[in-house]
C-alpha positions as CSV (number, residue, x, y, z in Angstrom):
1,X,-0.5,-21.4,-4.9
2,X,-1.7,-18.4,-2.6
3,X,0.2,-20.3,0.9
4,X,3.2,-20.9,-1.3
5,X,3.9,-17.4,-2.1
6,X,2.4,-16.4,1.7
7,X,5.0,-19.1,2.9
8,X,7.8,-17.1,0.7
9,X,6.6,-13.4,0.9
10,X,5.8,-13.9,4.7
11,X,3.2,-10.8,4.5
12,X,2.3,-8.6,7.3
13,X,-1.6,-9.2,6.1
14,X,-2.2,-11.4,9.7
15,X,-1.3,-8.3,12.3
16,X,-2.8,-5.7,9.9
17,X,-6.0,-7.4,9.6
18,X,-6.0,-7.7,13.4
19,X,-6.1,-4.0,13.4
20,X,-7.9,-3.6,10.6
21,X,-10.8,-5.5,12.6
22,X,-9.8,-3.7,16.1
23,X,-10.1,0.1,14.4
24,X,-12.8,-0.6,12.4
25,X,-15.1,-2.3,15.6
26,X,-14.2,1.4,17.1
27,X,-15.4,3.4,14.3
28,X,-18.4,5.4,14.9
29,X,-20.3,5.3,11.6
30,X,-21.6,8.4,10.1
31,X,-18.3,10.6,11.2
32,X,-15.7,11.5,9.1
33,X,-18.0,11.5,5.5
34,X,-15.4,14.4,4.1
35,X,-12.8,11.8,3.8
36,X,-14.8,9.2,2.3
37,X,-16.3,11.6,0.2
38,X,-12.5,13.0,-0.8
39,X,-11.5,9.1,-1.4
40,X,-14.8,8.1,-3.8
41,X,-13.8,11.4,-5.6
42,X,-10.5,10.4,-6.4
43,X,-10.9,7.3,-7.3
44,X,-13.5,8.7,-10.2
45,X,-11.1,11.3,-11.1
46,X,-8.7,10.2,-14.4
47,X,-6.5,7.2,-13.9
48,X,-3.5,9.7,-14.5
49,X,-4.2,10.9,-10.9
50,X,-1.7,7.7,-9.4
51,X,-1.4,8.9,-5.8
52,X,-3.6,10.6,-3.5
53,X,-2.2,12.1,0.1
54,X,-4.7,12.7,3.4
55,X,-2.5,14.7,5.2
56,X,-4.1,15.7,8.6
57,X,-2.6,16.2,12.7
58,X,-2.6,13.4,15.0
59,X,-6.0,12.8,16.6
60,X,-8.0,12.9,13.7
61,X,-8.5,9.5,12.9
62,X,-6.3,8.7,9.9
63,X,-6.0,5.3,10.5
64,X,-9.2,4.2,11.4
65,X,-10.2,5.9,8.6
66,X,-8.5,4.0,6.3
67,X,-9.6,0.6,8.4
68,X,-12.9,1.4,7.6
69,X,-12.0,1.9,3.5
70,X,-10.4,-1.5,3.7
71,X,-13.6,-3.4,5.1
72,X,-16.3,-1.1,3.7
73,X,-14.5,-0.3,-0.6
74,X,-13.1,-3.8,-0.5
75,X,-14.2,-3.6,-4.8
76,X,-11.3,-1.3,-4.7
77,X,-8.8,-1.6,-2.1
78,X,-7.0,-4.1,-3.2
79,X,-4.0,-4.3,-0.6
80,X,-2.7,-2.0,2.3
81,X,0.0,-1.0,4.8
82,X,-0.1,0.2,8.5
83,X,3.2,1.9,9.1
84,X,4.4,2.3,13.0
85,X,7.4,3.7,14.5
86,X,7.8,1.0,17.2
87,X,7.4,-1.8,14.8
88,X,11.0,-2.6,12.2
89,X,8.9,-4.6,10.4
90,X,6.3,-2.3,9.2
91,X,9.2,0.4,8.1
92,X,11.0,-2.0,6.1
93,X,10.5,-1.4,3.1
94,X,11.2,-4.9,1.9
95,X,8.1,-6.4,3.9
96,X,6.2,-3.8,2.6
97,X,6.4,-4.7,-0.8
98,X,6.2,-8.3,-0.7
99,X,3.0,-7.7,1.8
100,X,1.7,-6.1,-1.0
101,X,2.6,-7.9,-3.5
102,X,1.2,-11.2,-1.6
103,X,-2.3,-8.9,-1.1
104,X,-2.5,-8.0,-4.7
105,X,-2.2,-11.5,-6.1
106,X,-5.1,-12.3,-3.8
107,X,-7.1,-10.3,-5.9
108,X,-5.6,-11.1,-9.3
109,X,-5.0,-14.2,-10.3
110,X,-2.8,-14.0,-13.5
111,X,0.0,-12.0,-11.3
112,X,-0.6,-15.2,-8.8
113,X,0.6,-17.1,-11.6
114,X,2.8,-14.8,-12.5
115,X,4.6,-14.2,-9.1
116,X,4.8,-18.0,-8.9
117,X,6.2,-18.8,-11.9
118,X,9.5,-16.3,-10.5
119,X,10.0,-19.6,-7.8
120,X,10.5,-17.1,-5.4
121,X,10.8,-19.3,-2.3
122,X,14.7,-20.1,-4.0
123,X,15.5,-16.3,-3.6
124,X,16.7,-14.5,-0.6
125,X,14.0,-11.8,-1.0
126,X,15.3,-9.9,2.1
127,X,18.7,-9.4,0.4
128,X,17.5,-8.1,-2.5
129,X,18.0,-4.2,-3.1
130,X,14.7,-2.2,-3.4
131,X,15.0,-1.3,-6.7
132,X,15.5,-5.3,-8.0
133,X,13.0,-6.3,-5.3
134,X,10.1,-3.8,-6.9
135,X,11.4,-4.4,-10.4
136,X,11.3,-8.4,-10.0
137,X,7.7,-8.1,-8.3
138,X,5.6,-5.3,-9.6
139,X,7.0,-4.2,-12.6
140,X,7.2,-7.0,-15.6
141,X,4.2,-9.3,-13.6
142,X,1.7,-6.4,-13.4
143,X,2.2,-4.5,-16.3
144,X,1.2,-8.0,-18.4
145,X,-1.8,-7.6,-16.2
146,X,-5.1,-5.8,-17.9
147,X,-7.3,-4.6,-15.6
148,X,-10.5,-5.0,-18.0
149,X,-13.1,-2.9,-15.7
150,X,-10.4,0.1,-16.4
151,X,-11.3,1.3,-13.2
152,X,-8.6,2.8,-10.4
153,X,-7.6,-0.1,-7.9
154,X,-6.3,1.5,-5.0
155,X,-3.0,0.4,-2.3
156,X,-3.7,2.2,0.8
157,X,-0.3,3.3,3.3
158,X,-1.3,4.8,6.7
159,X,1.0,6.9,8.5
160,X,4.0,7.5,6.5
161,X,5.6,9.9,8.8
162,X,5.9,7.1,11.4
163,X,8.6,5.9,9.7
164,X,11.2,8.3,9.8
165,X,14.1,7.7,11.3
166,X,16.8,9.9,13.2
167,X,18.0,12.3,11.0
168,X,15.1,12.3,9.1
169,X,15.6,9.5,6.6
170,X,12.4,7.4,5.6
171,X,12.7,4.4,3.6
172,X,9.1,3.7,3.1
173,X,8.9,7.3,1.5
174,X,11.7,7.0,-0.9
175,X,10.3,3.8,-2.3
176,X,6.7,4.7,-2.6
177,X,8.8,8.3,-4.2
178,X,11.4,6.3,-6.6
179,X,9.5,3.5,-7.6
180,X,5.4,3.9,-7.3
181,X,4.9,5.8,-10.8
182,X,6.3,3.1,-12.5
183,X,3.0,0.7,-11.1
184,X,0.6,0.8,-13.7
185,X,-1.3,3.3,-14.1
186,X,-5.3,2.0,-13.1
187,X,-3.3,1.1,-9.8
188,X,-3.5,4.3,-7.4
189,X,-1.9,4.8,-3.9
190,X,-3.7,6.4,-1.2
191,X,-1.5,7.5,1.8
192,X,-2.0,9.1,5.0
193,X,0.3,11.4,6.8
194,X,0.9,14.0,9.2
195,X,1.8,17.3,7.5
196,X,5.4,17.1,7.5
197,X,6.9,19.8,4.9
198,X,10.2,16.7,3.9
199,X,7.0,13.8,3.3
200,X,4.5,16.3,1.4
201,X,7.5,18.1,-1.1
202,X,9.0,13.9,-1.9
203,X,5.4,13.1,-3.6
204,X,4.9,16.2,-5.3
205,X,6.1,14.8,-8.6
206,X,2.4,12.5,-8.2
């Protein structure tokens, strides 16, 4: 079931893991506690607390920060996202949802099922408009899913502000901005980005 719906979500998981692997290899343990600390915090804090911004300049580390949360909170993290400004595919929002939404059925099989029974490799999934795309994978399969540990599971999106575009528009940021509160509600977001005034102001409403 899992390479039929990697066959028709085609997920990004293969060159994020690569990095994943390559940051975390690089990470010097025992640096950087404050923003594990911040992320253990949050994800004790009440569910109602859906989305969770590290917003910090370039040089600090954000992404190998959140390549060491993926290999070392793995009970947690239960998919994530690199975004890059020279790389279409990681500021499509498109691919980032179904490489989610491939990630998360890894970890839950009854939205496996569930994403399967929607025969997805007969739709055009990259036609789709965002809001039937999200609405078609997320909305009705996970919120038939319980999470019985009622404990926050967390997505994790690194550098948002990589994918603007000219003029200032960023498609990643008005999905995770329209869409993300409708997830349910055990299921948090944890994002990473440079403190850009347009990015910090869209997620306020979280």
């Amino acid at each position: 079931k899992i390479s039929a719906l990697g066959h028709a979500l085609n997920p990004l998981t293969s060159i994020d893991d690569q990095l994943v692997d390559e940051q975390a290899a690089k990470f010097v343990n025992g640096t950087r506690e404050w923003a594990f600390n911040d992320f253990d915090q949050w994800c004790q804090a009440d569910l109602k607390h859906r989305v969770h911004v590290l917003v910090a300049n370039a040089g600090v580390g954000k992404t190998g920060i959140l390549c060491k949360l993926v290999r070392e909170r793995s009970d947690v993290v239960v998919a994530y996202h690199f975004c890059r400004h020279d790389d279409t595919s990681r500021s499509n929002p498109r691919r980032m949802l179904c490489s989610i939404a491939f990630q998360l059925a890894k970890s839950f099989p009854k939205y496996s099922e569930a994403l399967v029974a929607l025969n997805l490799a007969h739709k055009k999934l990259d036609e789709e408009n965002i809001t039937a795309l999200f609405t078609m994978l997320f909305v009705e399969p996970l919120h038939t899913l319980e999470n019985p540990s009622n404990e926050k599971r967390v997505i994790l999106i690194d550098a948002l502000d990589e994918c603007d575009h000219e003029g200032g528009k960023n498609d990643i940021l008005q999905c995770i901005a329209r869409y993300f509160d409708k997830l349910p509600k055990w299921l948090g977001v944890y994002v990473t980005t440079r403190p850009e005034t347009p990015i910090t102001s869209k997620l306020e409403k979280f």
